[in-house]
C-alpha positions in Angstrom: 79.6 18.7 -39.4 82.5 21.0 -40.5 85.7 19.3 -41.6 87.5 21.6 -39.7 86.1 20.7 -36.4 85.9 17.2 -37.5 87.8 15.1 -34.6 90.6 13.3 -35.6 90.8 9.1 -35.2 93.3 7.0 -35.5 92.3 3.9 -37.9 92.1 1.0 -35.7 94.5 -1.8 -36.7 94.2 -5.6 -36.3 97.0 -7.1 -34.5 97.7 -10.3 -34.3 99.0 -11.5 -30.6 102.3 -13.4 -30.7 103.0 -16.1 -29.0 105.6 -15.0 -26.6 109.3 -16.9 -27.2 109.8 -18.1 -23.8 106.9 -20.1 -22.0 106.9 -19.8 -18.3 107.9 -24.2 -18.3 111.1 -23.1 -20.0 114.4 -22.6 -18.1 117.0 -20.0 -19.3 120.3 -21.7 -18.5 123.5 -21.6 -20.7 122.7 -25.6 -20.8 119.5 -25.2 -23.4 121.1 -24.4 -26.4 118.0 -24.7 -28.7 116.4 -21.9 -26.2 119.5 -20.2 -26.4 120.3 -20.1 -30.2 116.9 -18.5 -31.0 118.5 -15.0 -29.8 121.5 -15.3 -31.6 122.0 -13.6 -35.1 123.6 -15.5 -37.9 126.8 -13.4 -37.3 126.5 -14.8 -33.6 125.2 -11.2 -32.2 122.9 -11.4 -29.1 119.7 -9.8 -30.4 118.0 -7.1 -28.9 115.0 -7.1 -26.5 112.6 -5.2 -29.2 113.3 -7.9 -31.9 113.5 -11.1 -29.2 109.8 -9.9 -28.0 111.3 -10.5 -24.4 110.6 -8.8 -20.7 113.4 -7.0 -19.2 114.1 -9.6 -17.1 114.4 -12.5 -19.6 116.7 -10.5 -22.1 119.0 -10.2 -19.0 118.6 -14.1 -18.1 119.3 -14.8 -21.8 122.5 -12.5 -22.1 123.9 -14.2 -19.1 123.5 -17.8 -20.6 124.9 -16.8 -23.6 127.6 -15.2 -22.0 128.2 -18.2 -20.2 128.1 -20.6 -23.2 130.6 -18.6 -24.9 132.6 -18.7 -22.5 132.4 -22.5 -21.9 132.9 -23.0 -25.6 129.6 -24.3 -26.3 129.2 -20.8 -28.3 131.4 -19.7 -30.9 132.3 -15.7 -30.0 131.7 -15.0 -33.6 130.2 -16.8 -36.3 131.8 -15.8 -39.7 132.6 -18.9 -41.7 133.0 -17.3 -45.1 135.8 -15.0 -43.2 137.6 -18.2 -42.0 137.3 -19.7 -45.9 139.0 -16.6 -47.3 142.0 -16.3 -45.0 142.6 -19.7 -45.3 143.3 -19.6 -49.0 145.6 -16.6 -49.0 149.6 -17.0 -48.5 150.6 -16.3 -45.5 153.6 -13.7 -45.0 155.7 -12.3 -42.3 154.5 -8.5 -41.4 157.5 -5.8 -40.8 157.8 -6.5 -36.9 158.0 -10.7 -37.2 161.9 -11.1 -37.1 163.5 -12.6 -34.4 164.0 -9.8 -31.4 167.5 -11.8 -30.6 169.6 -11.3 -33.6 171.6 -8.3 -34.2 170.8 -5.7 -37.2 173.6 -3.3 -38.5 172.2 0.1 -37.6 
């Protein structure tokens, strides 16, 4: 056979299945926090359907209960400790616009 009119194939691949994230048992409510915090980044980011190996529908579920821990404070909005550490240790100064709005300035 010619090379030229040799039919191309794709070399097959072995995948492994996955185990999918969420069994059907499991409810998504903002109540499960150890269902929850799987799909949260370490910078508290909701993470995205591709990398959460999730159906349309659960992604949506999920982003609702983690809206709805957030907002119940069971979720921090952001996670960045080492940001926290850092602006705690430096001083602490007035900016240009913190004086008092009552006292008079000669113009």
């Amino acid at each position: 056979m010619d090379k030229s009119k040799r039919s191309f194939r794709k070399s097959k691949r072995s995948f492994r299945k996955r185990l999918p994230p969420i069994e059907s048992g499991d409810r998504i409510d903002y109540r499960n926090m150890s269902l929850i915090s799987q799909f949260i980044s370490e910078q508290g980011k909701i993470l995205s359907r591709r990398v959460n190996r999730l159906t349309l529908k659960q992604q949506r579920l999920i982003t609702i209960a983690i809206k709805q821990a957030r907002i119940l404070s069971s979720l921090p909005f952001l996670n960045n400790e080492k940001q926290f550490e850092r602006a705690e240790s430096l001083p602490r100064t007035p900016g240009p616009r913190a004086r008092n709005k009552w006292t008079r300035h000669p113009n």
